[in-house]
GUMAR-94275 format. One record per residue (C-alpha): residue number from 1; residue in one letter; x, y, z. Coordinates in steps of 0.5 Angstrom, whole numbers, plus 500, padded with zeros to 3 digits. Example, Ala and Ser with C-alpha at 12.3 -4.5 7.8 and 13.67 -1.06 7.14 Angstrom:
{1,A,{525,491,516}}
{2,S,{527,498,514}}
//
This chain:
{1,X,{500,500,500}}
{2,X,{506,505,502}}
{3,X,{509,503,495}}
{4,X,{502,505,492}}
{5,X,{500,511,495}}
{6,X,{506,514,494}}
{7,X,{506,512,486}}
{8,X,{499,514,486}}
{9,X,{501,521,490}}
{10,X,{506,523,484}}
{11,X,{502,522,478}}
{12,X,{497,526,482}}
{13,X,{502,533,483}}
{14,X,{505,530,476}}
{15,X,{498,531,473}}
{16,X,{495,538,477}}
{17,X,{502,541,474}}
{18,X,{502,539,466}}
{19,X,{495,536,465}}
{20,X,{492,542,465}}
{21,X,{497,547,461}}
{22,X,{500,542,457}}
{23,X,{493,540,452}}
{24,X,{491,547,453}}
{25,X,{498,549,449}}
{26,X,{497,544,445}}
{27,X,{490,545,443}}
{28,X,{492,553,442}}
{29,X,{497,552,439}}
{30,X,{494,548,433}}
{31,X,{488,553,432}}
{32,X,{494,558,431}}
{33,X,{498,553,425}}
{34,X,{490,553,423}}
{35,X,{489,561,423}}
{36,X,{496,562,419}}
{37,X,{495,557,414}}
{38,X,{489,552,415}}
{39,X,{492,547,408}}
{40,X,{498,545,412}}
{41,X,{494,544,419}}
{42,X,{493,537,416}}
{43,X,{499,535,416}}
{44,X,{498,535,424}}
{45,X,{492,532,423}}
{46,X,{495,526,419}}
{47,X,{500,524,423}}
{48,X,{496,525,431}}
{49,X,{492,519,429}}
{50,X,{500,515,428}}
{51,X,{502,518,434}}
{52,X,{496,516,439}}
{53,X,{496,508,436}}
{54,X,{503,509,437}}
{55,X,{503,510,445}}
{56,X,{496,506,446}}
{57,X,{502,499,443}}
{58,X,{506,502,448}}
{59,X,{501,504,454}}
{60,X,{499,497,454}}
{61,X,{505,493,454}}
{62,X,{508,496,459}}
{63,X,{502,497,464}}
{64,X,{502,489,466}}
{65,X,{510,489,467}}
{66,X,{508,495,473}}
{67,X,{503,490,475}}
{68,X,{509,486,476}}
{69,X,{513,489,479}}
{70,X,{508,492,485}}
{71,X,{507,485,487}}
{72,X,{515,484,486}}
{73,X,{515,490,491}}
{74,X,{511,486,496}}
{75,X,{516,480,496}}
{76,X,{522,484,498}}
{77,X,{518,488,503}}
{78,X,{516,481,506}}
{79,X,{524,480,506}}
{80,X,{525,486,510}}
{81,X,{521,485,515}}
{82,X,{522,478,516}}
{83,X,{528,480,517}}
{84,X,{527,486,522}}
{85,X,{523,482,526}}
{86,X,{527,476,526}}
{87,X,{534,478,526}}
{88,X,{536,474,532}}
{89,X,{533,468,529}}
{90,X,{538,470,523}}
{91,X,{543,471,527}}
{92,X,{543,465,531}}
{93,X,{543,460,525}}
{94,X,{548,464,522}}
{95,X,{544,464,516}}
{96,X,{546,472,514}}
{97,X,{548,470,507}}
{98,X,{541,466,505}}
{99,X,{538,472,508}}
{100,X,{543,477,503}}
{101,X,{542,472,498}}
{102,X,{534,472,497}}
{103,X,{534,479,498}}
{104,X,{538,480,491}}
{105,X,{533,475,488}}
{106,X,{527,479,489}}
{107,X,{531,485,488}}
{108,X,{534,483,481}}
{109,X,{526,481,479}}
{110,X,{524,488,480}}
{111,X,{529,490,476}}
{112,X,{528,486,471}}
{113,X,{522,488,471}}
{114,X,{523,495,472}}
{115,X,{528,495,467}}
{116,X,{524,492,461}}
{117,X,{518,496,463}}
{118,X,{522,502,462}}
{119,X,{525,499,455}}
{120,X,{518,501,454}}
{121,X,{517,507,455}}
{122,X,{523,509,453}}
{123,X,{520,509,445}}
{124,X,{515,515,448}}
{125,X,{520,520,446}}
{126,X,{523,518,441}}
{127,X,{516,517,438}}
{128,X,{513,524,439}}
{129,X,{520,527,436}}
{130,X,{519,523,431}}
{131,X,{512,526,428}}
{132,X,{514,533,431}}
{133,X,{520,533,427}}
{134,X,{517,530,421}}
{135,X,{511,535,421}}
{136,X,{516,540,421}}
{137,X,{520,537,415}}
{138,X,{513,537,412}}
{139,X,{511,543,413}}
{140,X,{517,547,410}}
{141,X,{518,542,404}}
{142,X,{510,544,403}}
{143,X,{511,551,406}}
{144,X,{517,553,401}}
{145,X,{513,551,395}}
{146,X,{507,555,397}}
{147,X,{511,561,398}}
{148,X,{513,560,391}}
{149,X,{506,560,389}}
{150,X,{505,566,393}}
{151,X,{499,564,399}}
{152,X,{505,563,405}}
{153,X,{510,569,407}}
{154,X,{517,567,409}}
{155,X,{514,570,416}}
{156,X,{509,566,417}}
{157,X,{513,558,414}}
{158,X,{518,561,421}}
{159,X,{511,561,425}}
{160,X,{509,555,424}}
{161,X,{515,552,425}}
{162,X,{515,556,432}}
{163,X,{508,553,433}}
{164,X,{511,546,431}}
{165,X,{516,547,436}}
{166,X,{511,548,442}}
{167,X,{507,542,440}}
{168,X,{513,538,442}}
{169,X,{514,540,448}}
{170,X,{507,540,450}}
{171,X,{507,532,448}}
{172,X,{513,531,450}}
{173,X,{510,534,456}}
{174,X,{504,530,457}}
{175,X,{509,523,455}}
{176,X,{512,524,462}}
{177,X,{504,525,464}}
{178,X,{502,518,461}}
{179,X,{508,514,464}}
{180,X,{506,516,471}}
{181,X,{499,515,470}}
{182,X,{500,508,468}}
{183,X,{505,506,473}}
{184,X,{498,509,477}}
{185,X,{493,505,474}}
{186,X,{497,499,476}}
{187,X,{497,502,483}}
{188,X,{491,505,484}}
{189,X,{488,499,482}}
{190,X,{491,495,488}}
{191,X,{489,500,493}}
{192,X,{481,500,490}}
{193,X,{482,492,492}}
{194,X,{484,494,498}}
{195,X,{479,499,499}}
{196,X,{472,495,496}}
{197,X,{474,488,500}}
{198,X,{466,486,503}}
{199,X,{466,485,510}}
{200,X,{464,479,512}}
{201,X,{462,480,519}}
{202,X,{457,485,519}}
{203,X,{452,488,524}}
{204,X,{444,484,524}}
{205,X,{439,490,521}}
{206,X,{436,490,529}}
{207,X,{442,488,533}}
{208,X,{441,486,541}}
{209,X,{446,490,545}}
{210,X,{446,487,552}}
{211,X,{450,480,552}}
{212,X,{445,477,559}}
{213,X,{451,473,562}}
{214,X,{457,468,560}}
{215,X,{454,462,558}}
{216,X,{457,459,551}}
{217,X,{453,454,547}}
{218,X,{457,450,541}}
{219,X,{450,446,538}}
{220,X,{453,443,532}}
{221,X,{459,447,529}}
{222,X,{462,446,523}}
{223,X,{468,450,521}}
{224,X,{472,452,515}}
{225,X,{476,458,513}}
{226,X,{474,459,506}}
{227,X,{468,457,504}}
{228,X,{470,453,497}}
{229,X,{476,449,501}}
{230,X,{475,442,502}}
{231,X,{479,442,509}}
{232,X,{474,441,515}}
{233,X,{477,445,521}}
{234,X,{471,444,526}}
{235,X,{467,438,525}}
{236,X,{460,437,529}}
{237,X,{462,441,536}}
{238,X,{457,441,541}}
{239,X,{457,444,548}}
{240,X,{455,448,553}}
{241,X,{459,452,559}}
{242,X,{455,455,565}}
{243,X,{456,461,568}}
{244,X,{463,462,572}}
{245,X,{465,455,569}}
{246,X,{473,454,569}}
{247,X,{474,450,562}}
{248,X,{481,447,560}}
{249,X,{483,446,553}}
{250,X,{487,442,551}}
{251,X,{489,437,544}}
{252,X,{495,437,540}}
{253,X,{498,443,535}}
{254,X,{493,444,529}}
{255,X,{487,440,532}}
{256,X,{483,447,532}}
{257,X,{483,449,540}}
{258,X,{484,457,538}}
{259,X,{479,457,532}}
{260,X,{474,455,537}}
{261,X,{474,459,542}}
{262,X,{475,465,536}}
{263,X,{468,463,535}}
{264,X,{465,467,541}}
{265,X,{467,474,540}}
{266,X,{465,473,532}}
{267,X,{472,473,530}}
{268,X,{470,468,525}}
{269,X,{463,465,523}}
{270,X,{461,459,523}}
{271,X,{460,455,517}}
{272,X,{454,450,519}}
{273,X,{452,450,526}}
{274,X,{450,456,532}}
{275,X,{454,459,537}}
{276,X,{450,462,542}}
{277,X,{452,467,548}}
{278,X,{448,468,553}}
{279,X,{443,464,550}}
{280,X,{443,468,544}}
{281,X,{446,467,537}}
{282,X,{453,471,536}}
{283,X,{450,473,530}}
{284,X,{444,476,533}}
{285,X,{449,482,537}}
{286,X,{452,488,536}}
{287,X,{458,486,535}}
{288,X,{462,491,540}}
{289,X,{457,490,545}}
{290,X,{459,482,544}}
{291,X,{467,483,544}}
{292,X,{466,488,549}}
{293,X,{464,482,554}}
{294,X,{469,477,552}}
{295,X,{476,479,553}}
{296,X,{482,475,549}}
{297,X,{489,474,551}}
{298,X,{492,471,545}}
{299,X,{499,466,544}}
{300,X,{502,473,541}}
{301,X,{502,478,546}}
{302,X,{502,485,544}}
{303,X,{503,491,548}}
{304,X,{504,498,544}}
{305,X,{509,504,545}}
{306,X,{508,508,552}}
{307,X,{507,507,559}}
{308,X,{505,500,563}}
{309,X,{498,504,565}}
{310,X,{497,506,557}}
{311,X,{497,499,557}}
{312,X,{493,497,561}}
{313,X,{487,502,560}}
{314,X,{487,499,553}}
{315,X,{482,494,557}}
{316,X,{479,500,559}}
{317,X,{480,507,558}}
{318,X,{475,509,564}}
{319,X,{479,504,569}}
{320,X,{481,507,576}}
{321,X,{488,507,579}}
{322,X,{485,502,584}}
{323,X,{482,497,578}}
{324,X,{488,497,575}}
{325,X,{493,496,582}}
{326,X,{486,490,582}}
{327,X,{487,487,576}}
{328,X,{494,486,576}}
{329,X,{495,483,582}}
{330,X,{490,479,580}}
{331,X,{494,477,574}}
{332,X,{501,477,578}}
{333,X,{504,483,574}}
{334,X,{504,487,580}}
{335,X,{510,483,583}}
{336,X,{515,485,577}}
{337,X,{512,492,577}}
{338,X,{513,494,584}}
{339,X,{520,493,582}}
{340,X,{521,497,577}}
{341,X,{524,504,578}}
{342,X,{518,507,575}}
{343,X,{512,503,576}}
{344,X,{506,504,572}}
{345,X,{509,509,569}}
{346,X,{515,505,566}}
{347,X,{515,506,558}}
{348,X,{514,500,555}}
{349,X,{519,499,548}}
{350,X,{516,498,541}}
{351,X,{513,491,541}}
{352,X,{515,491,550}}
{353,X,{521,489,547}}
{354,X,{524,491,555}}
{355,X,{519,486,558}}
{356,X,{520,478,558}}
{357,X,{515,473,556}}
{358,X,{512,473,562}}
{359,X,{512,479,564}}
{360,X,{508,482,557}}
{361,X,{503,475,559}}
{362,X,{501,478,565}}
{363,X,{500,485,563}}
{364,X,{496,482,557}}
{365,X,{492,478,563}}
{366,X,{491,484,567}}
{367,X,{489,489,560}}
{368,X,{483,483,559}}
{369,X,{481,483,567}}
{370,X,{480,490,567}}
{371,X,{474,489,561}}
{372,X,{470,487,567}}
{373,X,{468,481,561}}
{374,X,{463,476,562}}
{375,X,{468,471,558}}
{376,X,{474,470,559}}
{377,X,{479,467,554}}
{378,X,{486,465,555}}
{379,X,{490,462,549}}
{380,X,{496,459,551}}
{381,X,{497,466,556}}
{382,X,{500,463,561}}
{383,X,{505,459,557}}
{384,X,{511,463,559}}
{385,X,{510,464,566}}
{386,X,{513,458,572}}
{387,X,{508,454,574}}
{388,X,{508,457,581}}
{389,X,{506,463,579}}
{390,X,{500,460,574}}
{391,X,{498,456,579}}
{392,X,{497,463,583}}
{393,X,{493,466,577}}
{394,X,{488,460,577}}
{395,X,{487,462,584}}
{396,X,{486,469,584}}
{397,X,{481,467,578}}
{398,X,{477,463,582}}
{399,X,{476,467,588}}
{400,X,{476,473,585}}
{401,X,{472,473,579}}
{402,X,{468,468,580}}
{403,X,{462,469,576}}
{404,X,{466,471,569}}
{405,X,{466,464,564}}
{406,X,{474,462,563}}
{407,X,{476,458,558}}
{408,X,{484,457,559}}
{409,X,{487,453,552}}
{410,X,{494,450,555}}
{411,X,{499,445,554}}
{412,X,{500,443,561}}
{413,X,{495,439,565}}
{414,X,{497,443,570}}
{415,X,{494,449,568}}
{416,X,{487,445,567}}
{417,X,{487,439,572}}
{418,X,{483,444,577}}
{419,X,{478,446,572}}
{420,X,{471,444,572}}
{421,X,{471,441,565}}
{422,X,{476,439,561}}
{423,X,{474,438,554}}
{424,X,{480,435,550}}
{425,X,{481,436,541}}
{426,X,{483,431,536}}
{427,X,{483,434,528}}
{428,X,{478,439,530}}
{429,X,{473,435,534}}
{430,X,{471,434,541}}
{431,X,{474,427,543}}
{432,X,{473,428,551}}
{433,X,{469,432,556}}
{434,X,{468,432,563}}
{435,X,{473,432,569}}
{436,X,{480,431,570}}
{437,X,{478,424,574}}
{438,X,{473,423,568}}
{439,X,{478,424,561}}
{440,X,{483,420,564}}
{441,X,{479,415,566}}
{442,X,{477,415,558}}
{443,X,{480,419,553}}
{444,X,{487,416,551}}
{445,X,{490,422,549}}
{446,X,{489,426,556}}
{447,X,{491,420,560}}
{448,X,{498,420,555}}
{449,X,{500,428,556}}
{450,X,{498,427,564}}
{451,X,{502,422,564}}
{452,X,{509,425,560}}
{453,X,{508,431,564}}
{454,X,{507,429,571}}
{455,X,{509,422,572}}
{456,X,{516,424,573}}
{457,X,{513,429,579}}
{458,X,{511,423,583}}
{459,X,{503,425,581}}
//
């Protein structure tokens, strides 16, 4: 988009400065070759038509290539930022050189293509000062022989060659408007993509505002990413959480724990199957009324630049001193934040680049607690904290907020042994449900994690 725009921006100024004055030299310019002599006016009119067929061959070839080569863009900015986000990654493998290398690939595919489309259009000059030229050669060899027959004087032949002269300006003015409008069109076609993108998650005609409670209900849920993909992510889910309910996800890597629960906020829809909140269909609600309710603490923790307590207001701009100093102890942040120089005044860097894994995940939990939600969601959230710590977070749920639904996605047992209902997932249906004593006793995938995990701790 910034490649776009910026092009897109250019040919704007390049237009609103010659556009304008450049056809109106022109236009005058031929009524004044017309006034002195209108017999050789024709000669521009002959040839005019040669040069219009002339540019539309080369418009028409080079505008693909600048499509090409806007797209080429997007795969070096990719490099870039991969590169930028990832640069210790690059240099623990001591990978330097193929990052160099896939660099000057996708460098050397904008240049071939840049190269070959300005090949092009570099035919635009030429090709106009051909035909000006030519004109002018046409009108003295023809303006001699009617000065001859008396019907031109020698000052007049001299006009029209100066008239002549402005013509090719004036086109070769508007040449260098052309080629920025091509490069445009090419732009501006990706931008308006962009832009005429159909959102698909839209507010019902008469949407409810008030989420009643935090109730959950999956009544045959079906899922796919796209609707013409084959793949089935979510196959026939059906479960219902009470209000204040723990719950514990758990499953192997793919098998569609974050996609289920991304199903509560509406951040997907479903494609066959009803998700209900508080008894009501997710589809039915203002949509910011209903993520208002839930509050998410994703795998990837973001925390954006400013202080500690910017950050967490993003939960909620209203938030009190004492909330805040609340919802952090809860989520076991103001242990590390006490220690800090600065308290809740502390900058966060881009990215909370001066913060642990722990530490950004607790400063999420503690922004998503001061929602105030009926639903609380943690996505693999406390992964990076000890289990003593995650163990005393599970506690100030239970005790502190009670009445908030909490589904906690997790990787340990640990995390979710003590919940009030496990539900394990395997390739996006649900294999198991019920307590721990319940799933170990029946599911063999729960009783496998429990025992790779605790057995070795004496459980």
């Amino acid at each position: 988009m910034t490649t776009d725009v910026t092009n897109v921006q250019n040919a704007y100024q390049m237009i609103i400065r010659i556009a304008i004055r450049c056809p109106l030299m022109l236009i005058f310019a031929f009524l004044m070759v017309v006034g002195i002599h209108a017999e050789l006016s024709l000669i521009f009119l002959l040839l005019l038509p040669l040069l219009g067929i002339g540019m539309y061959l080369i418009i028409t070839r080079a505008q693909p290539l600048f499509e090409l080569v806007f797209k080429a863009y997007d795969s070096l900015n990719k490099v870039v930022r991969e590169n930028l986000r990832g640069i210790r990654v690059v240099k623990s493998y001591v990978r330097e050189e193929y990052e160099i290398k896939k660099f000057r690939n996708v460098s050397a595919s904008i240049y071939g293509y840049f190269s070959h489309a300005e090949k092009i259009l570099a035919f635009t000059s030429p090709l106009m000062q051909a035909v000006v030229y030519a004109s002018i050669l046409l009108i003295s060899w023809f303006g001699a022989q009617f000065i001859v027959l008396g019907s031109l004087t020698t000052g007049e032949l001299v006009s029209l060659i100066s008239y002549s002269m402005q013509i090719l300006m004036s086109l070769m003015m508007l040449a260098m408007v052309f080629v920025m409008i091509t490069m445009a069109q090419a732009s501006s076609r990706r931008i308006v993509e962009v832009l005429d993108e159909e959102v698909d998650l839209t507010n019902p005609a008469d949407p409810i505002f008030t989420v009643a409670n935090g109730d959950v209900e999956f009544r045959d849920v079906w899922f796919r990413y796209t609707k013409d993909s084959d793949r089935e992510i979510l196959k026939d889910v059906s479960l219902k959480i009470h209000t204040g309910e723990t719950v514990g996800i758990l499953g192997s890597t793919g098998s569609a724990k974050s996609t289920l629960v991304q199903l509560i906020p509406r951040l997907y829809d479903t494609t066959e199957g009803t998700v209900l909140v508080g008894g009501v269909d997710v589809r039915e609600y203002d949509l910011t009324s209903l993520r208002d309710a839930v509050a998410m603490v994703l795998q990837k923790n973001m925390l954006f630049s400013g202080t500690i307590r910017d950050n967490l207001r993003w939960g909620n701009p209203n938030t009190t001193e004492e909330e805040i100093v609340r919802a952090c102890r809860l989520a076991k942040a103001d242990e590390f934040i006490k220690t800090l120089p600065e308290g809740y005044d502390t900058r966060v860097e881009q990215g909370g680049a001066n913060f642990s894994g722990g530490q950004k995940q607790r400063l999420c939990i503690a922004r998503a607690l001061l929602k105030k939600p009926k639903i609380l969601i943690l996505d693999d959230s406390t992964s990076a904290v000890d289990t003593k710590t995650d163990a005393q977070i599970r506690q100030a749920f239970r005790t502190e907020i009670p009445e908030t639904t909490k589904l906690i996605i997790a990787q340990r047992i640990a995390s979710v042994q003590d919940a009030d209902m496990i539900l394990v997932m395997d390739a996006g249906c649900v294999c198991a449900l019920g307590t721990h004593e319940e799933v170990l006793q029946n599911n063999a995938i729960y009783r496998e994690m429990y025992h790779s995990q605790l057995k070795g701790d004496g459980a």
